[in-house]
Each structure stands twice: as C-alpha cells, then as structure tokens.
N, C-alpha and C positions, 0 to 999 in steps of 0.2 A: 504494500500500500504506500502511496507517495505521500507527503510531509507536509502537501499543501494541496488542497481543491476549489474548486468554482462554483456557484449557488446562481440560480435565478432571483437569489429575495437578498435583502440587507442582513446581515448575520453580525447579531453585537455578540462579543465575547469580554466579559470583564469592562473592563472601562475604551474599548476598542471596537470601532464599528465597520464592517467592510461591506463596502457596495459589490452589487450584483454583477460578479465577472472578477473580482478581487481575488487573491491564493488568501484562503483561511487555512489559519494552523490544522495539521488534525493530530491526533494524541498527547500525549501527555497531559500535563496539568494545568497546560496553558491553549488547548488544541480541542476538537471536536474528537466525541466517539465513532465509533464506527455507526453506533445505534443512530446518534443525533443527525447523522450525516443519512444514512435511510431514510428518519423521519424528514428529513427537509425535502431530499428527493421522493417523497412520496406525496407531501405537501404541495411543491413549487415545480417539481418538474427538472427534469437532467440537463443541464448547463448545456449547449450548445453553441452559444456565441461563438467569434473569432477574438483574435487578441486585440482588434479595438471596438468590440461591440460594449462592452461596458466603461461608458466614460462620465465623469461626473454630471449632473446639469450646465454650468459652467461650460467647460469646455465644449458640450455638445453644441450647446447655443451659440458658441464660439463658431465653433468651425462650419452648422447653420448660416449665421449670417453669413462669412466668409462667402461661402459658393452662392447666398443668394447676389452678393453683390458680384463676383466673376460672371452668374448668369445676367446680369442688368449689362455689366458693361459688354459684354458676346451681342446680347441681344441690341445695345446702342451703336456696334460696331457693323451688322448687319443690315439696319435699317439706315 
C-alpha cells in the first residue's frame, strides 16, 4: 500500500485539511486507515482526476479568466 492517496471530498486530518486531489497521509498515527480510506471511497467515489484536476478555487478562477481573456483577444484578432 502507498504512503499517500487521492479522495474526491476535502479530508481534514488533525489540524490539517487536504482538498480533493491532494496525497493524504495513510497509516500511522498521523495517516488514514485502510478502513477510513474504504469508507471514503464508498462514500465519495475512487479518485480519478489527473495531476491538475484538483486545484484550489483561487487558482482555478485564475487560470479561468486567463483563457477567457486569450479567447477575447483570438476572437478581436479574427474579427
């Protein structure tokens, strides 16, 4: 089993909160069980994202505008 896995939900652990797509710890005393790790994927669903399908708000909305404004100027440049 690997050291670290992906969730579709927010998973707070302790004072530490990891968004959907984040590596959560898994064992030890500071890490998810194998059980809690089932119950999530039973819950939420098996991760499937890519490695930038989970990005905070922030940055999404970032890089959102960004291409809306590349599509403004394509589109000013055509017309």
């Amino acid at each position: 089993m690997s050291k670290t896995h992906r969730f579709n939900t927010t998973v707070s652990l302790g004072a530490k909160t990891f968004p959907p797509g984040a590596d959560v710890p898994l064992g030890g005393k500071n890490g998810l069980s194998a059980e809690e790790v089932a119950k999530l994927e039973k819950e939420f669903g098996v991760w499937k994202g890519g490695e930038n399908a989970a990005r905070p708000d922030g940055e999404a909305a970032t890089a959102i505008a960004a291409l809306e404004k590349e599509a403004r100027a394509l589109s000013d440049r055509v017309a």
